[in-house]
N, C-alpha and C positions, 0 to 999 in steps of 0.2 A: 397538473393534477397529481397528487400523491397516488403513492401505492394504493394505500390503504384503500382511497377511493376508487380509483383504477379497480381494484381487486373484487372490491362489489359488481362490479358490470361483466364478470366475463361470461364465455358461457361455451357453448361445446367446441372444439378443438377448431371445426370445420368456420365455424362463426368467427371464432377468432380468426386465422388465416385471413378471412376475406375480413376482417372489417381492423387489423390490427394497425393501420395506419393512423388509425381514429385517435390509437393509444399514446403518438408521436406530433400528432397537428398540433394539439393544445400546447401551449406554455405558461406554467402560472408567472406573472409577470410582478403582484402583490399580492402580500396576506396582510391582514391589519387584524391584530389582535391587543386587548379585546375591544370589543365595540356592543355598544349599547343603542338599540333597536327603539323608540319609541313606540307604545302598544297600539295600535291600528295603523302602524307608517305608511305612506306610500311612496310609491319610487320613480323617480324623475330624471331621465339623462336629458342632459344638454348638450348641447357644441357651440363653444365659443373660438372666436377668433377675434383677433385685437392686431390693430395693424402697429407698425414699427414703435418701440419709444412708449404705447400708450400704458398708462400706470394702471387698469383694470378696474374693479371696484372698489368702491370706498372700503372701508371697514367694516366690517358686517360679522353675524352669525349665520349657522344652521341650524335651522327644530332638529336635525339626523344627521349619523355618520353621512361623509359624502367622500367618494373614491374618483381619483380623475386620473390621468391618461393623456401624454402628450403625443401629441400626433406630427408635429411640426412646430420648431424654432425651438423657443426655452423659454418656461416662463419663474418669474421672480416669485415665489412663493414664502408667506410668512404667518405664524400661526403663534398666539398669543404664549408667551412663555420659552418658545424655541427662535432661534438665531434665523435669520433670513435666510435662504439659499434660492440656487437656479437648478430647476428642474427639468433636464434638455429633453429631446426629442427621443422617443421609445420609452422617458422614465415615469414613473406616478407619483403620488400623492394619494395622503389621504388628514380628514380630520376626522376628530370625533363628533362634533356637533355639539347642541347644546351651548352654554355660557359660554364658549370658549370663541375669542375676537379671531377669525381671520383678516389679517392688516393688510395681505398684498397677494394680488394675482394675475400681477402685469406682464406684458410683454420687458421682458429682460432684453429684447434684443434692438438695436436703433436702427437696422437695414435691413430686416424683414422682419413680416408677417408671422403670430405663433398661433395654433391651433392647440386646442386640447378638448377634451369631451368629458364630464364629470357625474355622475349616476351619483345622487344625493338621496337617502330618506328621511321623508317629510313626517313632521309630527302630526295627528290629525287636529283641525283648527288653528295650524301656524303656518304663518307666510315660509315659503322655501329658502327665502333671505329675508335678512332683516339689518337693515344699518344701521350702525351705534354713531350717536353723536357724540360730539366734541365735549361734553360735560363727562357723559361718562368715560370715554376715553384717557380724561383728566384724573379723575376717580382710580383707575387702573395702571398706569404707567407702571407702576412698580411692577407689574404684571409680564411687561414687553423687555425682550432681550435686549440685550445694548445692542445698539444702531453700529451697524459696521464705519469706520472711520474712511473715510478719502485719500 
């Protein structure tokens, strides 16, 4: 939590004392800026878990930004226009939603299990995913980072 927000909540001397632990619990872990909010969104966390090896979802969108959170292992994460990476355990992610192709959200690891939990907002009247076929995929390449070599 920033100051600034910290600094709205405090309140008499005595208040503070007892409750100043409050001010040290939280840790901002991500900020994603900026993000654009679909107008009626609604908001959807998941938990996923994908055991060793497994490649995650196909290629797909979000109607909304969507912010995730690994909890365990590391998973292989890629988002249309940026280079692949591995995002381990304690780290996040986020995308923007909208047009934009998330290509991989697999489990990065062959000998165990990854968890993670992702709080997404939904546009109203659109699916929370939506997978992009292989025509339009074609259509876009030029869109997708170069493939890491072997």
């Amino acid at each position: 939590m920033s100051e600034s927000h910290a600094g709205h909540m405090h309140g008499t001397d005595a208040q503070e004392g007892a409750t100043a632990g409050w001010m040290t619990a939280a840790k901002m872990i991500q900020d994603a800026s900026p993000i654009t909010v679909p107008e009626g969104a609604s908001a959807m966390t998941i938990h996923v878990e994908w055991e060793p090896g497994d490649p995650g979802t196909p290629p797909h969108r979000h109607s909304g930004p969507a912010f995730g959170y690994v909890i365990e292992g590391a998973v292989r994460f890629e988002l249309e226009g940026e280079p692949e990476r591995v995002v381990e355990a304690g780290g996040t992610f986020w995308e923007p939603g909208g047009d934009v192709i998330h290509y991989q959200d697999g489990n990065a690891l062959t000998d165990a299990r990854t968890r993670f939990v992702v709080t997404m907002l939904c546009a109203p009247g659109k699916p929370m995913l939506e997978l992009v076929d292989e025509e339009e995929l074609a259509k876009r390449v030029h869109l997708r980072a170069p493939r890491p070599t072997a």
